[in-house]
C-alpha positions in Angstrom: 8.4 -26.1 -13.8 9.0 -22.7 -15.2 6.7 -19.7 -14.7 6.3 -16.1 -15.4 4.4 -13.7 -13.9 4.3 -10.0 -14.2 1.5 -8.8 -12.0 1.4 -5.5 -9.4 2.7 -6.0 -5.8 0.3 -5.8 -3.0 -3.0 -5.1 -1.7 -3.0 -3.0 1.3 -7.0 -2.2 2.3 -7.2 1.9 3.3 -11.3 2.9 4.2 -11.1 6.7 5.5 -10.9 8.4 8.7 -11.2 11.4 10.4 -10.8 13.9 13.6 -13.1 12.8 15.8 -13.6 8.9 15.0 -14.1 6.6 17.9 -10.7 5.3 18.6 -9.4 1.4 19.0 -9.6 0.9 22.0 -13.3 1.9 22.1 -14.6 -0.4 19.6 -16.0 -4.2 20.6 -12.8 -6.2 20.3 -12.4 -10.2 19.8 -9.3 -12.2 20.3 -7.1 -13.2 17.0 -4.9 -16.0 16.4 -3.6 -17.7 13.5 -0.9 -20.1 13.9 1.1 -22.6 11.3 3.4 -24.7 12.1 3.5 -27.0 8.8 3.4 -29.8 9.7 0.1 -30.7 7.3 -0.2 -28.2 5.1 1.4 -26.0 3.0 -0.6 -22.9 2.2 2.0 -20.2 1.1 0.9 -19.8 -2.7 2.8 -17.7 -5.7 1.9 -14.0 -4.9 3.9 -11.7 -6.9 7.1 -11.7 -9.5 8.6 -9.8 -11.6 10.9 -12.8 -13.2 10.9 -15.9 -14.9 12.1 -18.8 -12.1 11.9 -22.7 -11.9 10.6 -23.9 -8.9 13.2 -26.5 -7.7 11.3 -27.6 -4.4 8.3 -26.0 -2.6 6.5 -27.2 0.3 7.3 -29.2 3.3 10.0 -31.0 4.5 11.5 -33.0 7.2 15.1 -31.7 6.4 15.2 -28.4 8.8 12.3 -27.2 11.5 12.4 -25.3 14.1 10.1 -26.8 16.0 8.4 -30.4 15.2 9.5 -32.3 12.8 8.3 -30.1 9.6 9.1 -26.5 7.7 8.0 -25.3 4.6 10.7 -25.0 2.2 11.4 -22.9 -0.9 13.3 -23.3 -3.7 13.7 -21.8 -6.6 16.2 -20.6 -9.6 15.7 -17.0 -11.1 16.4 -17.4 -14.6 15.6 -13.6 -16.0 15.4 -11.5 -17.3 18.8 -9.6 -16.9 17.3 -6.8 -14.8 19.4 -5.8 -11.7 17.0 -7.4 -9.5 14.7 -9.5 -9.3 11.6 -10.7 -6.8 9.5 -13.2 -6.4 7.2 -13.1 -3.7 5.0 -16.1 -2.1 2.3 -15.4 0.5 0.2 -17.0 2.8 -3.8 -15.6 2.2 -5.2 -13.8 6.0 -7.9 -10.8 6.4 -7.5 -9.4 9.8 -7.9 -5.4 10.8 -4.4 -3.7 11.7 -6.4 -2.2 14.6 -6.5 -3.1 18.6 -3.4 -5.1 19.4 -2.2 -7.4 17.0 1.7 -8.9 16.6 3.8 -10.9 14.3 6.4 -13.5 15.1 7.7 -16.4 12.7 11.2 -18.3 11.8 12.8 -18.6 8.5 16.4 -20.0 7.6 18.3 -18.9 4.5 20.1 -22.2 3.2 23.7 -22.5 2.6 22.6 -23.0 -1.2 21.7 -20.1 -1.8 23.9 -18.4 -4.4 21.8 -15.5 -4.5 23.3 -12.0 -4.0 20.7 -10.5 -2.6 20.2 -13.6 0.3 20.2 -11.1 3.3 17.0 -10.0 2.1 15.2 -13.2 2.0 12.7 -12.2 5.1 9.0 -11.9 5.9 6.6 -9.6 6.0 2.8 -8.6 5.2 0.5 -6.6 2.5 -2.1 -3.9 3.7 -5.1 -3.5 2.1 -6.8 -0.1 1.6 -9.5 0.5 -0.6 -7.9 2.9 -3.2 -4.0 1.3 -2.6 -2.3 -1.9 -1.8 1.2 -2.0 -0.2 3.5 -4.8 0.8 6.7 -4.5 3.0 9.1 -6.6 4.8 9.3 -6.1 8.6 12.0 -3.7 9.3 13.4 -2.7 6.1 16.8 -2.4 7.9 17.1 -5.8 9.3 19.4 -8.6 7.1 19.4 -12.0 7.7 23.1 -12.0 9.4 24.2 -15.9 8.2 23.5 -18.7 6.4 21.9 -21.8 8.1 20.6 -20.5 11.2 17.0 -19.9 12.2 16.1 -16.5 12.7 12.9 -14.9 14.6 11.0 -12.6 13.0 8.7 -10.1 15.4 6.5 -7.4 14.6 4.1 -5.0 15.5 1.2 -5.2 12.7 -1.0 -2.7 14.0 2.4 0.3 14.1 3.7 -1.8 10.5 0.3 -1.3 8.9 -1.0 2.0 9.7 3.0 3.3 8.7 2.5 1.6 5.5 -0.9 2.8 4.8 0.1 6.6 6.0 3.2 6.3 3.4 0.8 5.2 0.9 -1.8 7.7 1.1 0.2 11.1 2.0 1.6 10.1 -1.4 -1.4 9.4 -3.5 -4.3 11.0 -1.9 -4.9 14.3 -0.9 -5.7 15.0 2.6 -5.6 11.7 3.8 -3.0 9.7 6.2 -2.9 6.9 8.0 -5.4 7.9 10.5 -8.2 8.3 8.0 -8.4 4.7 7.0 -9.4 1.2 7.9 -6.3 -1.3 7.3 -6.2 -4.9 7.0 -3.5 -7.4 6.8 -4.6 -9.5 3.8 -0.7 -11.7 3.3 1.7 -13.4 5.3 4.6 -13.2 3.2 8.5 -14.0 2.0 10.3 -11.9 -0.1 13.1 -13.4 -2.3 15.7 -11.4 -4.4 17.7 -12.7 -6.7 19.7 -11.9 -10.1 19.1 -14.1 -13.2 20.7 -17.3 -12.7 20.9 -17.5 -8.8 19.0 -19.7 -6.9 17.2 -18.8 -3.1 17.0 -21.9 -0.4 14.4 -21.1 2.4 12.7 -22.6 5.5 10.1 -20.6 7.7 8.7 -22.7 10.4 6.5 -21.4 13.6 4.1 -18.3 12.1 2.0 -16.8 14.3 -0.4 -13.8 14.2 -1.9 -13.1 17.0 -4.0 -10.3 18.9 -7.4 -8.4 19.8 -8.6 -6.8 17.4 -12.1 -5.0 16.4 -15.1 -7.1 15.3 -15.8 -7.0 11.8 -19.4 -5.7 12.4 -17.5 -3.1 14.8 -14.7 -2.2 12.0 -17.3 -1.5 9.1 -19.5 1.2 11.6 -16.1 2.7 12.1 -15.0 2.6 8.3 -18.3 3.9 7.6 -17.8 7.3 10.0 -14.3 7.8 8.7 -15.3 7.6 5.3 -17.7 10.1 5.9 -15.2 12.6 7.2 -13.0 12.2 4.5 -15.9 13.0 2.1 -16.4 16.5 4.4 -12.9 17.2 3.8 -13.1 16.7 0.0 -16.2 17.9 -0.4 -14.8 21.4 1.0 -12.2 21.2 -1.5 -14.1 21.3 -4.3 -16.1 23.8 -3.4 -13.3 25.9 -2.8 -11.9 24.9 -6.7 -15.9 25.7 -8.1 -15.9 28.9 -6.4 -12.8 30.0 -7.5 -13.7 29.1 -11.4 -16.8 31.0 -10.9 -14.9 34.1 -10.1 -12.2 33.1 -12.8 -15.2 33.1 -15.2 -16.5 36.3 -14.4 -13.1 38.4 -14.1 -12.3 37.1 -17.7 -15.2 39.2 -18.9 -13.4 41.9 -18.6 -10.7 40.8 -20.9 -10.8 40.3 -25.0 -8.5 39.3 -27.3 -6.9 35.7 -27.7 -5.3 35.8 -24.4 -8.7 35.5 -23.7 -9.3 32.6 -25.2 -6.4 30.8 -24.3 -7.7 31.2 -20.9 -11.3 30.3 -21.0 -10.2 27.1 -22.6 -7.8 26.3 -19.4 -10.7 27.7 -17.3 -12.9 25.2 -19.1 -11.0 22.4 -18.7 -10.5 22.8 -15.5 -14.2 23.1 -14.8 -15.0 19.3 -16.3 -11.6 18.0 -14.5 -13.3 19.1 -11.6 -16.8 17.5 -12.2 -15.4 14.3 -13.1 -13.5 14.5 -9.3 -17.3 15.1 -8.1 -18.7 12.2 -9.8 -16.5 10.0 -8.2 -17.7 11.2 -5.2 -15.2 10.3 -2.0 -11.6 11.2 -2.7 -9.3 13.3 -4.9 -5.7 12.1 -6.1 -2.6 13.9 -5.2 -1.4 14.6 -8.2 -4.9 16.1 -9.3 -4.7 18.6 -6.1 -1.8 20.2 -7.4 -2.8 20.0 -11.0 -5.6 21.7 -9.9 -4.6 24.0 -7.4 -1.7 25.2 -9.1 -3.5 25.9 -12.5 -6.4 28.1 -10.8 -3.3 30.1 -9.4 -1.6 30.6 -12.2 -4.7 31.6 -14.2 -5.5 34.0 -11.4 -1.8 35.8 -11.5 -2.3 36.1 -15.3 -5.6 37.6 -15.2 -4.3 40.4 -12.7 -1.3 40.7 -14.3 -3.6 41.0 -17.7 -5.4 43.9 -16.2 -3.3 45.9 -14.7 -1.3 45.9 -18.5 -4.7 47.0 -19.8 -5.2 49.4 -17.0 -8.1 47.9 -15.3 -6.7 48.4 -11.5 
């Protein structure tokens, strides 16, 4: 069957933190385990692509395992378009807090009939869920599959993987937040397939297991809840900061006339309702607004000064 599908990567789940929040190893714990070895079922469903593919085989099989008598198995052509690379990702549904103690260990085995070029990158790994961001990753970004036909294991630390992942993620997109100042769950078991239009991927993963002690859920929403409300301190402070330095932007411009003036009052301005919409959405503030932000009431500072002292004013 062909299929296209052009839909975002990921879904990593980020609910804030703070300083002081209660750490891991205080919060009521439970044991975790989830454990396929597929020989019944097959539950790895289409995730995310970027390409038009036809789906030569998927599901399981008797003709490689690593253990039993079953894998899954995955087949497919990449057919376009001609981009330099192309993905299709497949993905086995979890929820489980990247908190506590909690590890990764599976099998997979890149056929000889693979034709793909990009074959060494055939591997698994796992999407984090935050609440403003989703991110998916392989597990070691550095490892490659070294041959064809061999089963390989796959081990990982989910709790250090997410809470990397989710401190990327937010130092990039949300001011004054890291890793530390969110809640992170592991929401997909995945594998990640490259390929160029016309090659074809062969893979077999056998023996997945995620297993650990991690923090109730009834434990993990009190903690979200505290961290949340730290991060809502921290932001609050900032726009404070932002209203109180357009107030005295305001003021010091009635001193001025003239259309440099004007020019101004109508940056001044607009800054004002960028900042009340940041209000109204009451919790967090982008990165790329902080520094439209910040910047702006700087440089509309320097100009006023400068403005005076030309007039005489200082």
């Amino acid at each position: 069957m062909l299929k296209k599908i052009l839909v975002g990567v990921g879904s990593v789940v980020f609910l804030f933190s703070g300083f002081n929040v209660v750490k891991a190893a205080e919060l009521k714990k439970k044991p975790y385990l989830y454990q396929e070895g597929f020989e019944n079922i097959d539950p790895f469903k289409c995730w995310s692509a970027n390409a038009e593919y036809k789906v030569n085989f998927k599901g399981l099989t008797e003709e490689k395992a690593h253990s039993g008598k079953k894998s899954f198995k995955l087949d497919i052509t990449f057919l376009g378009p001609e981009k330099k690379s192309l993905f299709a990702y497949w993905a086995i549904p979890l929820r489980v807090p990247a908190e506590g103690k909690l590890k990764f260990s599976g099998h997979i085995l890149v056929d000889e009939e693979s034709t793909s070029s990009g074959w060494k990158r055939s591997k698994l790994g796992v999407n984090v869920s935050c609440t403003f961001h989703s991110g998916c990753a392989r597990f070691d970004r550095t490892w490659r599959v070294p041959s064809k036909g061999k089963w390989y294991l796959i081990e990982a630390d989910l709790v250090k993987h997410g809470k990397q992942l989710a401190d990327n993620l937010l130092r990039k997109y949300k001011w004054g937040m890291t890793g530390k100042d969110v809640g992170i769950y592991i929401d997909r078991v995945a594998v990640f397939l490259e390929a160029k239009a016309g090659e074809r991927v062969v893979v077999y993963v056998d023996d997945i297991k995620v297993e650990g002690e991690v923090p109730t859920e009834e434990a993990y929403k009190e903690e979200r809840k505290r961290r949340w409300v730290l991060v809502k301190e921290r932001v609050e402070r900032k726009l404070v900061y932002w209203e109180n330095s357009l107030s005295k932007i305001s003021k010091d411009l009635s001193s001025l006339k003239g259309e440099e003036k004007k020019k101004l009052e109508k940056k001044m301005n607009s800054l004002i309702t960028e900042v009340s919409e940041i209000r109204k959405r009451k919790g967090y503030i982008k990165a790329s607004e902080e520094k439209k932000i910040s910047s702006s009431i700087e440089k509309i500072k320097e100009k006023i000064s400068n403005l005076n002292q030309e007039e005489g004013y200082f």
